[in-house]
C-alpha positions in Angstrom: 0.0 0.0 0.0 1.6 3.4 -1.3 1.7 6.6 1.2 -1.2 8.5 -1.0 -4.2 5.4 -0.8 -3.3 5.1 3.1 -3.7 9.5 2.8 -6.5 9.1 0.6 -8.3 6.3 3.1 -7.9 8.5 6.2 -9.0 11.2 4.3 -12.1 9.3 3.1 -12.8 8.5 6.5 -12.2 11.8 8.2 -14.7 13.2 6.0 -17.0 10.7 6.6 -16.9 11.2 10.5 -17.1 14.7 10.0 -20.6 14.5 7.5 -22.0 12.5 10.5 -20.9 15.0 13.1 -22.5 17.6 11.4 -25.2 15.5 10.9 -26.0 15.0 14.3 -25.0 18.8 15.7 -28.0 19.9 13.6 -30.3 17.2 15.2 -29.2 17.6 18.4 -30.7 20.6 19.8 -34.3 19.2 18.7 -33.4 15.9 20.4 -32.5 18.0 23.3 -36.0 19.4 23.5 -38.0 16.2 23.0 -36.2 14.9 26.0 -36.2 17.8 28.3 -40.1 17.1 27.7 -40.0 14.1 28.5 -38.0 14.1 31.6 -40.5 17.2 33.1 -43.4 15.5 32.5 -42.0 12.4 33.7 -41.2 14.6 36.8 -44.0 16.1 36.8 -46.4 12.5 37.2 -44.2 11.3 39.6 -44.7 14.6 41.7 -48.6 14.1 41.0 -48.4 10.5 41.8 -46.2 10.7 45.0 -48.5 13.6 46.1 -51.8 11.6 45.7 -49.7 8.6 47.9 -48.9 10.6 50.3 -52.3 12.2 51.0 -53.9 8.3 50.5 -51.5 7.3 53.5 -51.6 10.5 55.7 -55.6 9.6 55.4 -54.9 5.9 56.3 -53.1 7.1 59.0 -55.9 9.4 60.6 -58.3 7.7 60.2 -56.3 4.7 62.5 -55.4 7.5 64.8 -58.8 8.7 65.4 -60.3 5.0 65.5 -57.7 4.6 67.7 -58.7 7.6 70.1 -62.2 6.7 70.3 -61.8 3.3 71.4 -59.4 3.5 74.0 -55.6 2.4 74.9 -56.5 -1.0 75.4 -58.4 -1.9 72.0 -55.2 -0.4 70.7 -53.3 -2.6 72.7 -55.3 -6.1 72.1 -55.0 -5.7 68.1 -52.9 -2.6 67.1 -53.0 -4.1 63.0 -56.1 -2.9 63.0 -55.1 0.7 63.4 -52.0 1.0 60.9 -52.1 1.8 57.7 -52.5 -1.0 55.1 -49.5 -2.1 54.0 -50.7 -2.4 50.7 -51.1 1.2 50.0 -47.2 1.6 50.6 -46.7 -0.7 48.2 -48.4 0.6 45.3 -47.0 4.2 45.6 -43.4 2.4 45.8 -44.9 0.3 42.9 -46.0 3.6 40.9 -43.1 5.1 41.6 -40.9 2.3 39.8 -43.3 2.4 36.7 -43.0 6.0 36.4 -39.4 6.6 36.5 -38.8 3.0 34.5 -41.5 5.2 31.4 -39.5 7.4 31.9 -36.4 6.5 31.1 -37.8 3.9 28.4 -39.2 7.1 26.6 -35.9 9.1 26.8 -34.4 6.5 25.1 -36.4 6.5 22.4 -36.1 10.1 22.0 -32.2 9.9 22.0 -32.6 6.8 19.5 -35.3 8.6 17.0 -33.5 11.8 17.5 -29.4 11.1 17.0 -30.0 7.8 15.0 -31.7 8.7 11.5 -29.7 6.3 9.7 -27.1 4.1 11.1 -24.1 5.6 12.2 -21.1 4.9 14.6 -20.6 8.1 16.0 -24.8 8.0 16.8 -24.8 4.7 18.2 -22.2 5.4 20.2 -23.7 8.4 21.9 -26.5 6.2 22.3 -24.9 3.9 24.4 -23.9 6.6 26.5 -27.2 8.2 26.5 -28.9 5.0 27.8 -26.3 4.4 30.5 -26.6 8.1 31.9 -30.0 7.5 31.9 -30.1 4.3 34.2 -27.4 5.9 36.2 -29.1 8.6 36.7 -32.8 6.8 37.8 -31.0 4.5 39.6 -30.4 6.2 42.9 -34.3 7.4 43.0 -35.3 3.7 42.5 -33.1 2.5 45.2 -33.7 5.5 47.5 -37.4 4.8 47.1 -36.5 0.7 47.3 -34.9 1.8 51.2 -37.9 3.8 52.0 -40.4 1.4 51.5 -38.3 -1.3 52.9 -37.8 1.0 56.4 -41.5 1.7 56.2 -42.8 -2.5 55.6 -40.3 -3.1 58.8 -41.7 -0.2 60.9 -45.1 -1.5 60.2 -43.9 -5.0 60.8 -42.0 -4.2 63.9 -45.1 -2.3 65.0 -47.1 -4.9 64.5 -45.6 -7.5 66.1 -45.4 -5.3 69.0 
C-alpha cells in the first residue's frame, strides 16, 4: 500500500466522520428538547403521583389514629394491626413510583434513539450507548432511594405490629 491510498483512506474517513458529526449537531438541539419534555413530564407525574400517595397514606393514617382515640388504649393494645395503615397502600405508591421513573427513562431512550439515530451511524450509536447508561445511572439512585424507603416503612409496620 503506497503513502497516497493510506492518505487518501484516512481522508475518506475523516470526512466521513465529519458529515456525521455535522449530521447530528444539527439534530441535536431538537433531540434535546424532545427529551427535556420528556423528563419534566415524567417529573411532573411522579410529583402528581407521589403527592396523591402521600395524601392516601396520611388519610390511612388518621383515620387509625382517630379509630384509635375513640376506642381506648386498650383496644389499641389487644390488636394494634387494625389501626395501621395497610401495608398495601405503601406498596403501590413504591410500585408507581418504579413504573414512572422505569416510562420514563424507556421514553428518553427512544427520543435519543429517533433523535441522534436517523440512519445508522457509529458516532450515533455510540452516543446512544452513552445516553442509555446516563440515563439508568441517573434513575438509579431514586429507584433505590425509594426501594430503602419502602423497605424501612414495611419493617416499621412490621415491627409495630408484632409489637
Amino acid at each position: 500500500m503506497s503513502f497516497q491510498s493510506v492518505v487518501s483512506d484516512l481522508k475518506s474517513r475523516v470526512d466521513s466522520f465529519a458529515s456525521q458529526g455535522q449530521e447530528v449537531v444539527k439534530v441535536l438541539p431538537d433531540t434535546l428538547k424532545q427529551a427535556n419534555e420528556v423528563v419534566v413530564s415524567g417529573f411532573e407525574s411522579l410529583v402528581k403521583s407521589e403527592t396523591a400517595g402521600a395524601k392516601d397514606l396520611f388519610e390511612s393514617a388518621m383515620a387509625g389514629f382517630e379509630k384509635a382515640r375513640t376506642d381506648g388504649l386498650m383496644a389499641v393494645v389487644a390488636s394494634p394491626i387494625e389501626y395501621l395503615p395497610p401495608k398495601d397502600k405503601l406498596i403501590a405508591v413504591f410500585n408507581d413510583t418504579v413504573e414512572i421513573v422505569s416510562k420514563t427513562g424507556d421514553e428518553l431512550y427512544k427520543t435519543f434513539k429517533t433523535g441522534l439515530m436517523p440512519g445508522k451511524r457509529a458516532t450515533a450509536g455510540s452516543t446512544m450507548k452513552r445516553g442509555k447508561r446516563a440515563v439508568k445511572k441517573a434513575a438509579a439512585p431514586t429507584v433505590k432511594k425509594a426501594t430503602r424507603t419502602v423497605k424501612k416503612a414495611a419493617t416499621k409496620v412490621e415491627h409495630a405490629v408484632s409489637q
